[in-house]
KEKE-3310 file (N, C-alpha, C; in steps of 0.2 Angstrom, whole numbers, plus 5000, padded with zeros to 4 digits):
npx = (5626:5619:5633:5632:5630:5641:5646:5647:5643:5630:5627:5630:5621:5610:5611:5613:5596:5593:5599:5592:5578:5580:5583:5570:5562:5566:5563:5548:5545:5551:5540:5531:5534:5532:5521:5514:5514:5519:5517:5508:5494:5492:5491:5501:5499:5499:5504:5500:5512:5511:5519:5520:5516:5500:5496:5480:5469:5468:5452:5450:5442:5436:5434:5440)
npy = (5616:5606:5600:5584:5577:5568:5553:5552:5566:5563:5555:5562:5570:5562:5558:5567:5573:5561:5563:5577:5571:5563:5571:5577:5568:5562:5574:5574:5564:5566:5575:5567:5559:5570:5572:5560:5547:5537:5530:5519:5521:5521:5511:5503:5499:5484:5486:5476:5469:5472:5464:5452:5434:5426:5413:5404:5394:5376:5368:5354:5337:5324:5309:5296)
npz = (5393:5408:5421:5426:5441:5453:5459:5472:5473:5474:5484:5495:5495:5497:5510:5516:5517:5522:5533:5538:5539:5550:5560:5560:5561:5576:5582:5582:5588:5601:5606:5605:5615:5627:5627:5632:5625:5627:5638:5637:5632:5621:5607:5597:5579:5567:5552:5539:5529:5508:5501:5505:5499:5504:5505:5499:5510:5507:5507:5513:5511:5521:5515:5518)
capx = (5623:5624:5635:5629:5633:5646:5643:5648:5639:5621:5627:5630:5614:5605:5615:5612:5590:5593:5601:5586:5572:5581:5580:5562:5561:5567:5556:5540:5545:5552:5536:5524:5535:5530:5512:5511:5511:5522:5513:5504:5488:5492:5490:5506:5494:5503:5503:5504:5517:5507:5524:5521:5511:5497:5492:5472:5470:5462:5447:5451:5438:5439:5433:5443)
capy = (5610:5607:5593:5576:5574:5564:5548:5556:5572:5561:5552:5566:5575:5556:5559:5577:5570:5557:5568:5578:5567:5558:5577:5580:5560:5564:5581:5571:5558:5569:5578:5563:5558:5574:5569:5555:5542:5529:5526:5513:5523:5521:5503:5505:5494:5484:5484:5469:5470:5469:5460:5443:5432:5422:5407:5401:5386:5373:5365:5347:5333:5320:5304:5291)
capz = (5396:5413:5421:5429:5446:5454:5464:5481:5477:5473:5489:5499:5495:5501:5516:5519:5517:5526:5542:5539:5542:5557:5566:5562:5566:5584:5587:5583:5594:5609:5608:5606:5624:5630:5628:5637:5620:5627:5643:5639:5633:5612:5603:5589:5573:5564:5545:5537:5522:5504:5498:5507:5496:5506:5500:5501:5515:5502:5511:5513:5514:5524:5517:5520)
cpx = (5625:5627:5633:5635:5637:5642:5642:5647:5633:5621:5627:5624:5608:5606:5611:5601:5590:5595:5596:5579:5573:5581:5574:5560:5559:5563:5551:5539:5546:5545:5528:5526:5531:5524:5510:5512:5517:5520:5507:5496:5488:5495:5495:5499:5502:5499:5504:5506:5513:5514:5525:5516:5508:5493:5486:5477:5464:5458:5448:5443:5439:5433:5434:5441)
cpy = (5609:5599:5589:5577:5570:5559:5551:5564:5571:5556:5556:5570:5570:5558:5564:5577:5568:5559:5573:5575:5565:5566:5577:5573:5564:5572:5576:5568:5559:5572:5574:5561:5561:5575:5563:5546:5535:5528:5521:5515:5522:5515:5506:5498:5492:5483:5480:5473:5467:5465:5453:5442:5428:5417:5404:5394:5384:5369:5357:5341:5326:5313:5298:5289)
cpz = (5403:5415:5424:5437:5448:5458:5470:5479:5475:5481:5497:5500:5498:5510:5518:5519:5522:5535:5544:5543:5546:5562:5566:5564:5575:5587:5588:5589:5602:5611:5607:5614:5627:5631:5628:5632:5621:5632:5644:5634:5622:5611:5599:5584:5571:5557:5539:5529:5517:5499:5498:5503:5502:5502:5504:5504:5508:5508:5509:5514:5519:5524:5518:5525)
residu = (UNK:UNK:UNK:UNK:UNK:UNK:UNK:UNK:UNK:UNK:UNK:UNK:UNK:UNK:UNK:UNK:UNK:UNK:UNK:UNK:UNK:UNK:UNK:UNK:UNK:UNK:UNK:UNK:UNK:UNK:UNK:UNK:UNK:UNK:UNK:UNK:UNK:UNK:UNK:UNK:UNK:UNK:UNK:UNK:UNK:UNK:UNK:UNK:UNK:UNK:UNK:UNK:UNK:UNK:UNK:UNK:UNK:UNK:UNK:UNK:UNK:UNK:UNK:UNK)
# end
């Protein structure tokens, strides 16, 4: 059977991912520089978070 990883060799393997994705991060992004994508010519969107709740506005009357 084999054995169960260690805490610090499931956290090092996070790590070692993690240092991953931040080099190809930094390619994308030196090579969107490279093409012009931070002068102004590209809107960033934003994405609203489906986390927050939005509460309905109640429609109020106004008799009084």
């Amino acid at each position: 059977m084999a054995r169960k990883k260690t805490a610090t060799q499931r956290r090092k393997a996070t790590t070692d991912k993690q240092a991953l994705l931040g080099i190809e991060r930094g390619a994308k992004r030196a090579e969107q520089k490279a093409q012009g994508a931070l002068d102004g010519r590209f809107r960033q969107r934003k994405v609203e978070s489906k986390k927050a709740y939005s509460r309905k506005t109640r429609r109020r009357t106004d008799d009084a």
